[in-house]
C-alpha positions as CSV (number, residue, x, y, z in Angstrom):
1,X,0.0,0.0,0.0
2,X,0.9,3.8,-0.6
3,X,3.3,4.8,2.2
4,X,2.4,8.6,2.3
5,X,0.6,10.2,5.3
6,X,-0.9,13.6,6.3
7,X,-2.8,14.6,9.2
8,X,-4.4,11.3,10.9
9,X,-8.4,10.4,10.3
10,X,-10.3,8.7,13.2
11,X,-10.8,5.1,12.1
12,X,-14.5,4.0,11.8
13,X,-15.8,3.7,15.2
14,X,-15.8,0.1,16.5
15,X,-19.1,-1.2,18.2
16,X,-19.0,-2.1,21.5
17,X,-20.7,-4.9,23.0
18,X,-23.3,-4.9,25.6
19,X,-22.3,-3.7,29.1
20,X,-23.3,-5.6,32.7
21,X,-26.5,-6.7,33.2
22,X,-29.0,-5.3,35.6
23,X,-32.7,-6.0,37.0
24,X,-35.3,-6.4,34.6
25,X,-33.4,-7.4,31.5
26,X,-31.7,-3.8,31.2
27,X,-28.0,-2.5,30.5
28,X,-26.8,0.2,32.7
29,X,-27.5,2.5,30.2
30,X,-31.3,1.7,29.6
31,X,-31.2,-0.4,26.5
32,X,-32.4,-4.1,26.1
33,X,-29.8,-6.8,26.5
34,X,-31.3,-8.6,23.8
35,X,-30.4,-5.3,21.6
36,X,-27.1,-4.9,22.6
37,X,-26.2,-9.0,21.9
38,X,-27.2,-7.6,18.6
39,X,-24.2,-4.9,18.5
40,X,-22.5,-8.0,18.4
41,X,-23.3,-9.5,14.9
42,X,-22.1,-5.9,13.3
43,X,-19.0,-7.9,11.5
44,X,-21.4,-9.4,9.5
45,X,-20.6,-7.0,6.9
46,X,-20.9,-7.7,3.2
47,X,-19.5,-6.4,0.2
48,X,-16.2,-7.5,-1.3
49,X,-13.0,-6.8,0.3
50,X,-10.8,-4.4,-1.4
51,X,-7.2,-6.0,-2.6
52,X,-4.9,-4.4,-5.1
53,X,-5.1,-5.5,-8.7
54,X,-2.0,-7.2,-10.1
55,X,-0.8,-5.1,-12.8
56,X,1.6,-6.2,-15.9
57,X,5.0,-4.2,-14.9
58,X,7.8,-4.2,-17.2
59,X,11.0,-5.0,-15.9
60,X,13.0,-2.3,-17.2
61,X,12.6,0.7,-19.2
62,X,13.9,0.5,-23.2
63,X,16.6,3.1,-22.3
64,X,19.1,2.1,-19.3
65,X,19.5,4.8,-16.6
66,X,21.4,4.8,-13.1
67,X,19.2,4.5,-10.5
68,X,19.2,8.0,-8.8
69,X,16.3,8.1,-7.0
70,X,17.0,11.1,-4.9
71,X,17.1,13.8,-7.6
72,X,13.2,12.6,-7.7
73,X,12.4,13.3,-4.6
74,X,14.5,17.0,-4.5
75,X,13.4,19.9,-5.6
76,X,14.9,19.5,-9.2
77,X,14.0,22.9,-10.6
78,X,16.9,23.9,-8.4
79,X,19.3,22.1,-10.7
80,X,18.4,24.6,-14.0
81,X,20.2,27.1,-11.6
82,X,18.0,30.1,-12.4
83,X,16.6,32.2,-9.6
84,X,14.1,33.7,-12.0
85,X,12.3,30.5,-12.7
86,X,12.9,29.3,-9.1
87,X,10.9,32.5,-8.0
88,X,8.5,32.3,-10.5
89,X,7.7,28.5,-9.3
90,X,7.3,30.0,-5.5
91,X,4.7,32.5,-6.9
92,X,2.5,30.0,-9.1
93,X,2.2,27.4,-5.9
94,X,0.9,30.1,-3.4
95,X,-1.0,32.1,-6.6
96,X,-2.3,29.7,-9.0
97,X,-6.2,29.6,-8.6
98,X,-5.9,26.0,-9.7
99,X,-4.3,25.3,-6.7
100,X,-6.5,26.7,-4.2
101,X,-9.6,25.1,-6.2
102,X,-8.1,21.8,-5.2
103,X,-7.0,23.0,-1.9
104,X,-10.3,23.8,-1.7
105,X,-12.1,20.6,-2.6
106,X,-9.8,18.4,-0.3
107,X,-12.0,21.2,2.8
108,X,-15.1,19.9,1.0
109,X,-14.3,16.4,0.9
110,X,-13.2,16.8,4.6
111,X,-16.4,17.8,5.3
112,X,-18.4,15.0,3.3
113,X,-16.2,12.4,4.9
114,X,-17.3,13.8,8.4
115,X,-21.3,13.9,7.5
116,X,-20.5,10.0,6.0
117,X,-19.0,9.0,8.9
118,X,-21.2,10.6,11.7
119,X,-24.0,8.0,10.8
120,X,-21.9,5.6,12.6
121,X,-22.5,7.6,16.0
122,X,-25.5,7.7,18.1
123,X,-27.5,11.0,17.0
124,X,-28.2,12.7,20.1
125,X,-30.5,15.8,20.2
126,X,-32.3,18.3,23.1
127,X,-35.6,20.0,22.5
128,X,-37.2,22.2,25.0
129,X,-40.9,23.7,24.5
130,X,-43.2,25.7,27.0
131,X,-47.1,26.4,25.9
132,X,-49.8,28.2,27.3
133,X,-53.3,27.5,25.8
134,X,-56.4,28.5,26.5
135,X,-59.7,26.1,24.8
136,X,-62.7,27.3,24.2
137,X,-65.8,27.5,27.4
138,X,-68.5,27.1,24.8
139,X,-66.9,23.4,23.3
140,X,-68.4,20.4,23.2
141,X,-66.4,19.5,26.0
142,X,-66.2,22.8,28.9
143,X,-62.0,22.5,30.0
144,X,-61.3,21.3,33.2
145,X,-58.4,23.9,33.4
146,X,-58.0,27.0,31.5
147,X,-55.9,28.3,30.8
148,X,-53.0,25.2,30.4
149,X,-48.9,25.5,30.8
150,X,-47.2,22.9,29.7
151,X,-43.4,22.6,29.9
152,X,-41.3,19.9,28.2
153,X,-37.6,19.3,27.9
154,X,-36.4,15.8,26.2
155,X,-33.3,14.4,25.6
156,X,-33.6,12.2,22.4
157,X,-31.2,9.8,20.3
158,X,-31.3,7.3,17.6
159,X,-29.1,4.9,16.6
160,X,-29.0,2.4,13.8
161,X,-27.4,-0.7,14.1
162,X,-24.7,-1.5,11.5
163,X,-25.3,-5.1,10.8
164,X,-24.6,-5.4,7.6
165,X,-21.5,-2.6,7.3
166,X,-23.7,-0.6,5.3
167,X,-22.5,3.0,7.1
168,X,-18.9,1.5,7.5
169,X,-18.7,0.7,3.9
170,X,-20.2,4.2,3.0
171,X,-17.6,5.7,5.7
172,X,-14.6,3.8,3.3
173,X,-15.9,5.3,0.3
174,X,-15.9,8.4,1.6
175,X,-12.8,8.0,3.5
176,X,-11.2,7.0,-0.3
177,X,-13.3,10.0,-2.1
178,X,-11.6,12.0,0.2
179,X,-7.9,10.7,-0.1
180,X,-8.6,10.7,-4.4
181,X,-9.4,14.5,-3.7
182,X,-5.8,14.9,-2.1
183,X,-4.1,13.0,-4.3
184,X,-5.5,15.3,-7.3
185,X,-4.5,18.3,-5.5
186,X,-0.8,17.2,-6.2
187,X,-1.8,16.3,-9.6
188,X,-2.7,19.4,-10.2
189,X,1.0,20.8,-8.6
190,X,2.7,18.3,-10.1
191,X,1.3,19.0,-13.6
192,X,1.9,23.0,-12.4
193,X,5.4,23.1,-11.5
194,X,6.1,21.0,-14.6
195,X,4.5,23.4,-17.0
196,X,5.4,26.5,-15.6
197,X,9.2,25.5,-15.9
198,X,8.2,23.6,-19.8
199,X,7.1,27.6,-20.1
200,X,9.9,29.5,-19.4
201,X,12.2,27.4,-21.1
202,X,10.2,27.7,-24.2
203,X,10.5,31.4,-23.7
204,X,14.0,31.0,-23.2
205,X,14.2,29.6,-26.3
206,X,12.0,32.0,-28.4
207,X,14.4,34.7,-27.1
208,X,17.6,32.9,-28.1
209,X,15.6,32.1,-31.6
210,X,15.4,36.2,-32.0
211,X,18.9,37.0,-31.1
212,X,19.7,34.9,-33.3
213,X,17.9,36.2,-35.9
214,X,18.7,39.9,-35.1
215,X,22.6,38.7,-35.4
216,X,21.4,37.5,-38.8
217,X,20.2,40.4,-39.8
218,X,22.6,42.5,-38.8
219,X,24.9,40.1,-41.2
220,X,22.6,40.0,-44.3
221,X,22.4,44.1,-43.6
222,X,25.7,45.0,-44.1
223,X,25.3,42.3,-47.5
224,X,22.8,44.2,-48.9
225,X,24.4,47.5,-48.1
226,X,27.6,45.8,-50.2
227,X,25.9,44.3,-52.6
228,X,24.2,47.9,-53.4
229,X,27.3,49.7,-54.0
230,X,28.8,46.6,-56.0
231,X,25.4,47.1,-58.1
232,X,26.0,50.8,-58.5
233,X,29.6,50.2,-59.6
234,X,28.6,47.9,-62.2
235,X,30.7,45.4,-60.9
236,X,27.6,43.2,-60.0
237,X,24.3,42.5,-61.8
238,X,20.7,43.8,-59.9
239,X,19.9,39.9,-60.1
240,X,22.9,39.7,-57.2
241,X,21.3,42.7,-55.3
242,X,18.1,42.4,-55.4
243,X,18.8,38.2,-53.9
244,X,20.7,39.6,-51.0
245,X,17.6,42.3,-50.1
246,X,15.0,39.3,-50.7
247,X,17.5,37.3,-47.9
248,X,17.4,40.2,-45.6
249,X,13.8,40.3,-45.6
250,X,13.1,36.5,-45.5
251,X,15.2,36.9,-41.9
252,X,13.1,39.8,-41.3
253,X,9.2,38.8,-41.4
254,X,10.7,36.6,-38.1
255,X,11.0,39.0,-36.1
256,X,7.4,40.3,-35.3
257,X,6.4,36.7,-35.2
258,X,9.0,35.8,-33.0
259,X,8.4,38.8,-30.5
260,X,4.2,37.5,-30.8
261,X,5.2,34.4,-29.7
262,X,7.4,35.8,-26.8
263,X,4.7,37.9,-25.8
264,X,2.1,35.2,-25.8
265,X,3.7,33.2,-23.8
266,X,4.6,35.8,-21.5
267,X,0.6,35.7,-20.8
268,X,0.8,32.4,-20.8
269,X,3.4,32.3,-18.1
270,X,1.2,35.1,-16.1
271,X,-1.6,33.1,-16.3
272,X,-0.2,30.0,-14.6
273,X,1.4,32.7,-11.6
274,X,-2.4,33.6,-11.1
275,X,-1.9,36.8,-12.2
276,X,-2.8,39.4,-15.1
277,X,-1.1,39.8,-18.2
278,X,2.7,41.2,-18.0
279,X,6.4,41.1,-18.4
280,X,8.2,37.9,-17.4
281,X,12.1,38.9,-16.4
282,X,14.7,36.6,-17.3
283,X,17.9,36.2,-16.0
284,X,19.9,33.5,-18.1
285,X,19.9,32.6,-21.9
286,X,19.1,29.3,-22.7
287,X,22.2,28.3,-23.3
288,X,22.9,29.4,-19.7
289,X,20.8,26.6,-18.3
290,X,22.3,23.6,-16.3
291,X,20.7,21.0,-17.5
292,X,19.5,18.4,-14.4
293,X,20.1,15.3,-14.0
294,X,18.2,12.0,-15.1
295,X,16.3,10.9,-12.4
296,X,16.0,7.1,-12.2
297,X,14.4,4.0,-10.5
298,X,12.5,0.8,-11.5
299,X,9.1,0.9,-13.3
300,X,7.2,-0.9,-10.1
301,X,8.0,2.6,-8.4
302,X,5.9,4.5,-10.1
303,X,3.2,2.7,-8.6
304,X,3.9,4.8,-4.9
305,X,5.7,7.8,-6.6
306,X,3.1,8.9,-9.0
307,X,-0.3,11.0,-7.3
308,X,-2.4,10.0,-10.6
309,X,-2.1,6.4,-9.7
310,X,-3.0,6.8,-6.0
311,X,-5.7,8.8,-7.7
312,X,-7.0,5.8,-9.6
313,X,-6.2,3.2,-6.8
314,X,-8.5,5.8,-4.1
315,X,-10.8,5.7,-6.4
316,X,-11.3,2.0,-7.0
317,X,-11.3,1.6,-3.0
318,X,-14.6,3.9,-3.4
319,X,-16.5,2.2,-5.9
320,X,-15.6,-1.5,-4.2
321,X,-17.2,-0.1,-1.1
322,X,-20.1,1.0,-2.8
323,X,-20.9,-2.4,-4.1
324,X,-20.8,-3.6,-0.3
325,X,-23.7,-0.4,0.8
326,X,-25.3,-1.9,-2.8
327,X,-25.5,-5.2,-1.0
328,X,-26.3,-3.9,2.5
329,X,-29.9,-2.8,1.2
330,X,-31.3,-6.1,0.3
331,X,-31.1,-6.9,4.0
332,X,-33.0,-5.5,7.5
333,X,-32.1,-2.0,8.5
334,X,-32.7,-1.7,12.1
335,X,-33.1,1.4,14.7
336,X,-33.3,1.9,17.6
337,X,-34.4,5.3,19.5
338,X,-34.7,6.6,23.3
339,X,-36.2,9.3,24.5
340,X,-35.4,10.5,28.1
341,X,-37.1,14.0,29.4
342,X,-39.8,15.2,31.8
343,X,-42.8,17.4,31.4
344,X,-44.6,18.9,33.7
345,X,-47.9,22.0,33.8
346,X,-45.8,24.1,36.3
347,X,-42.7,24.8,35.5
348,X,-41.5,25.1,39.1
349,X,-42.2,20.9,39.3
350,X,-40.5,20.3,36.1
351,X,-37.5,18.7,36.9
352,X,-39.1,16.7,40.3
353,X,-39.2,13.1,40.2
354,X,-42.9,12.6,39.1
355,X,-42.2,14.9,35.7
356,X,-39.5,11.9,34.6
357,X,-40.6,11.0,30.8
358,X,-39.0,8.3,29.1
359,X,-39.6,5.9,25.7
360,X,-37.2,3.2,24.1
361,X,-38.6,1.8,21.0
362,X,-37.0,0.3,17.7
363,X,-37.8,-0.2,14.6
364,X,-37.0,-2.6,11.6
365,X,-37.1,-2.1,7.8
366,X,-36.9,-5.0,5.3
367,X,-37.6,-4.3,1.8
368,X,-39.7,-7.0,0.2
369,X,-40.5,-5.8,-3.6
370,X,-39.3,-2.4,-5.5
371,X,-39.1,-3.1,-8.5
372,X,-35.9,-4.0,-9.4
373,X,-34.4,-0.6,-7.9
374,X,-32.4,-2.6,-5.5
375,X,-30.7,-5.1,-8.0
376,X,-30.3,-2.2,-10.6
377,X,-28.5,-0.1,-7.6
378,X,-26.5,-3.5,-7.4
379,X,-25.2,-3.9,-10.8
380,X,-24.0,0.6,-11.3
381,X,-22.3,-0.5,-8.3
382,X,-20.5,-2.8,-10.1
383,X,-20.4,-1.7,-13.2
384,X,-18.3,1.6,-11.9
385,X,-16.1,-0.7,-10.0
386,X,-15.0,-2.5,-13.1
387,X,-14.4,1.2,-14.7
388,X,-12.8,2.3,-11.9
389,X,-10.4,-0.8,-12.1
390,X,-9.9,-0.4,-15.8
391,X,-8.9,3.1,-15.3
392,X,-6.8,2.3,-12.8
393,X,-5.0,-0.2,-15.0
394,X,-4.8,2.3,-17.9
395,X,-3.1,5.1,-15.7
396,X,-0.7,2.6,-14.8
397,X,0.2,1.6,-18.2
398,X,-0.1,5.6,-19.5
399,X,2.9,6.6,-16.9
400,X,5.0,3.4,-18.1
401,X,4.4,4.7,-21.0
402,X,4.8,8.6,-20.5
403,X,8.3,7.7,-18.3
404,X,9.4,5.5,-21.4
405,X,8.9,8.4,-24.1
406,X,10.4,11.0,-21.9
407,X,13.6,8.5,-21.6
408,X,14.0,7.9,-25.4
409,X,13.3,11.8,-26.0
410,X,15.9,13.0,-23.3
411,X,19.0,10.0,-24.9
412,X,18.0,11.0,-28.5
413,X,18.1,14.6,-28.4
414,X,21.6,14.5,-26.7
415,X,22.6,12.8,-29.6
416,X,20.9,15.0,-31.4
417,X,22.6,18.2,-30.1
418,X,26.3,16.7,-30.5
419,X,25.4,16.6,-34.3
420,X,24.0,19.1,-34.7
421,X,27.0,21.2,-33.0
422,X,29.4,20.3,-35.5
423,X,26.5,20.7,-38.3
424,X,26.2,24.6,-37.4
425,X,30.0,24.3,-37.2
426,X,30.6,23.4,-40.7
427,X,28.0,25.0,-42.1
428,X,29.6,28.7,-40.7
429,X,32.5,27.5,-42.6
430,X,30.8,26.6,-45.1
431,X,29.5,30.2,-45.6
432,X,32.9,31.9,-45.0
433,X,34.3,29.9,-47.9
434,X,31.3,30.4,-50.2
435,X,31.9,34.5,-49.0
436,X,35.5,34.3,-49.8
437,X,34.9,32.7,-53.2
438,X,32.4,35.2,-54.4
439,X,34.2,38.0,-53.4
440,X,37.2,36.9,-55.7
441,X,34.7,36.4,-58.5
442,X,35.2,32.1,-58.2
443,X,31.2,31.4,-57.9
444,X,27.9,33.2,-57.9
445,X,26.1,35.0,-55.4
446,X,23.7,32.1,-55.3
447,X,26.4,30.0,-53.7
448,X,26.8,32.7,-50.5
449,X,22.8,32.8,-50.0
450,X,22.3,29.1,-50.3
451,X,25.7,28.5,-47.4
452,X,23.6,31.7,-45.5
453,X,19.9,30.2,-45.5
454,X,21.5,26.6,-44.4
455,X,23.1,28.2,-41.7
456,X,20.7,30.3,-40.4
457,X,18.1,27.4,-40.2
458,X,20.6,25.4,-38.8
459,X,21.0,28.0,-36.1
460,X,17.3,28.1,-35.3
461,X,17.2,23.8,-35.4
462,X,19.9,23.6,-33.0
463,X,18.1,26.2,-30.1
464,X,14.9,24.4,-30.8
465,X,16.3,20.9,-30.1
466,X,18.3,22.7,-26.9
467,X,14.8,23.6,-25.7
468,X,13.2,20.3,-26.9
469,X,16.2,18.6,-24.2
470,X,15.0,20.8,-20.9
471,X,11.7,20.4,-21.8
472,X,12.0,16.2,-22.4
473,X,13.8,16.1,-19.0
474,X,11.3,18.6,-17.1
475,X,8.4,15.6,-18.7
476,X,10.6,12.9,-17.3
477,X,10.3,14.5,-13.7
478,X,6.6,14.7,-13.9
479,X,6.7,11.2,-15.1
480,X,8.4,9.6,-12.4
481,X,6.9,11.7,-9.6
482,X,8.7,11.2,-6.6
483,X,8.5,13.2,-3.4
484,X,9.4,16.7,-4.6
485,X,5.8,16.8,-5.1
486,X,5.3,16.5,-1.7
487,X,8.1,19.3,-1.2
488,X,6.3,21.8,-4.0
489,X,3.0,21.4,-1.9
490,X,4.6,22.2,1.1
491,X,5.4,25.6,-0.7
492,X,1.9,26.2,-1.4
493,X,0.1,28.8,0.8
494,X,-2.1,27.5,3.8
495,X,-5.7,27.7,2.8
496,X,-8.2,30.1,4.9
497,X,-9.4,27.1,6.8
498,X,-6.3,24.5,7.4
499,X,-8.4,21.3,7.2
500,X,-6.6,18.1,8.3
501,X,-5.8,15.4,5.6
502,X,-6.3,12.0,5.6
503,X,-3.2,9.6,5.6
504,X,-3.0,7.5,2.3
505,X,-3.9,3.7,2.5
């Protein structure tokens, strides 16, 4: 079972068995003995026992790591190295409105686990009433006293008897609604921290693609301005000109789209801090980034790393308890109920021995024909079990799969890069010698803007891939999970109303 705990829940309240006998067939406390031997058939509870699926696991993942299961459970956002986006992280978690919403749902499941779980407790209530009534001389029937005060107070409670687990069955589902709830709440931080930092590397990397397109055309600038007085001499034809102001201005319809982009995902950024529109600062290039280490561990971790999964498992716990409150409805529901006051017409003799008032009574229910409502009841109760177990199974195999991706994207785009290096390399050379060569009249202009277009979009390839890497390793955190989730959502701020949460089965 899942290891991880928060504040402690009460267990279900265990019922106790009749206490000493006194005269006249009675308990100390008032109720029949032949009730209270009933207390004792409570563990007759029905419904299926809840025991974890076996799932398929593979044994290892198709790209060999080193197990390094600390830097999942750190905070690995500190390994980029950037105060900016370590700040910005500390905003979103205390900021983000899709945090408080689920901070704020695990205070409402709180609450529907406590009304759940109350029906397992006596139900104890005081009423007090005073009258004064007058009836009519001219009745049928003259009154013997007029006017009449009457003064009551009463001291009820009802309990029903939980033979067949039906409340302690509707107290687990509740118990596992509530712990689902909690276990989405660092979903949702886990899926936050993630795409905040996705975010600002991907802003990072449109501003390295616009430097690098301003350096461009800076480059094919100072072409053009050549070109043009090469043209005027005659020493060039306009076919050479006009080429190198065509290049200039293919480099230049990038850079509005690039600042759109940048500026979009600015908003984006804002958004996910939980607040209005604005400026992000920055305080590294991308280039500047460390990038953090692989995080590793075996596949059957993910099982008690991963809040999604706990999700799905809660959830399954739920809808098998259901099917036993289901089951619990074909059989007798029986109350009981006591009522303990005194009454009296004056209220000075209202609480003397004569103006005692007292009633035990119970009552039992036992449906006998509706219709098919309890058997229908019966089989949703299944069916959502078998859902909720499928679901369960396909999370499973969806963060296999999601850890296995990430793996294969983080290996392949280091290879990636390391080409890619030398490509730009070569292809600056490449351009020199194509430069060099025109100049002394060896090959066309042609030859310079063909080296210059390879080059430049070799330029943008290589950023985009250098984003693609932090971004692939940022998804392989959120893949494995691990307890930095548990460190981010300690960073989140307290909610109005600090409600206790329940440990995790």
């Amino acid at each position: 079972m899942l290891k991880r705990m928060s504040a402690k829940i009460p267990p279900n309240p265990p019922l106790k068995k009749g206490g000493a006998r006194s005269a006249g067939g009675f308990s100390r406390a008032g109720l029949p003995v032949a009730l209270l031997a009933a207390l004792t058939l409570a563990g007759c509870a029905v419904g299926p026992t809840y025991q974890r699926p076996e799932v398929p696991i593979p044994a290892q993942w198709q790209v060999s790591i080193q197990t390094a299961n600390d830097l999942a459970n750190t905070a690995w956002w500190n390994q980029f190295q950037d105060s900016v986006l370590d700040n910005l992280i500390q905003i979103a978690l205390q900021e983000n409105k899709d945090v408080g919403i689920a901070a704020a749902r695990v205070e409402e499941y709180m609450g529907r686990y406590g009304v759940t779980r109350s029906a397992q407790f006596p139900q104890v209530g005081a009423n007090a009433a005073g009258a004064r009534t007058r009836s009519s001389e001219n009745g049928a029937l003259p009154p013997g006293t007029n006017p009449i005060n009457t003064f009551q107070v009463d001291l009820g409670v009802s309990f029903e008897l939980d033979l067949w687990g039906k409340l302690r069955s509707a107290t687990e589902a509740a118990r596992a609604d509530l712990l689902a709830t909690e276990e989405a709440k660092r979903t949702v931080i886990l899926t936050l921290v993630s795409q905040l930092a996705n975010s600002y590397v991907q802003l990072l990397d449109f501003d390295k693609q616009l430097a690098i397109t301003h350096a461009t055309l800076k480059t094919r600038s100072e072409s053009v301005r050549i070109n043009r007085l090469r043209f005027q001499a005659g020493l060039i034809s306009e076919l050479d000109y006009q080429q190198a102001v065509a290049e200039y201005q293919n480099a230049a319809v990038q850079v509005p789209l690039l600042e759109r982009l940048i500026a979009q995902q600015e908003n984006a950024i804002s958004l996910l801090l939980g607040r209005n529109p604005g400026r992000i600062t920055r305080s590294l290039a991308l280039d500047q980034l460390v990038l953090p280490q692989v995080p590793g561990g075996l596949p059957s971790e993910l099982l008690a790393r991963r809040p999604d999964i706990r999700q799905a498992e809660q959830e399954l716990i739920a809808a098998n308890a259901l099917i036993g409150v289901a089951k619990a409805a074909f059989y007798p529901s029986i109350s009981l109920t006591g009522l303990l006051g005194v009454s009296s017409a004056d209220l000075s003799d209202l609480f003397k021995g004569p103006s005692k008032t007292w009633q035990f009574a119970g009552a039992l229910t036992q449906p006998i024909f509706t219709g098919g409502a309890l058997t229908g009841q019966l089989q949703a109760a299944e069916a959502v079990q078998k859902q909720a177990l499928l679901n369960y199974q396909r999370t499973i195999q969806t963060a296999f799969a999601e850890v296995d991706n990430s793996l294969i994207a983080v290996s392949t785009l280091r290879a990636q890069l390391k080409d890619q290096v030398v490509q730009v390399s070569a292809l600056q050379r490449n351009l020199d010698l194509a430069t060099l060569r025109y100049q002394n009249g060896y090959s066309d202009y042609l030859t310079v803007v063909d080296a210059d277009r390879n080059l430049y979009s070799a330029q943008l390839q290589y950023v985009q891939s250098q984003g693609d890497l932090f971004s692939a390793m940022v998804s392989l955190y959120k893949a494995m999970g691990g307890g930095w989730v548990g460190e981010a959502e300690q960073m989140t701020a307290p909610p109005a109303k600090v409600a206790a949460s329940p440990p995790a089965s």
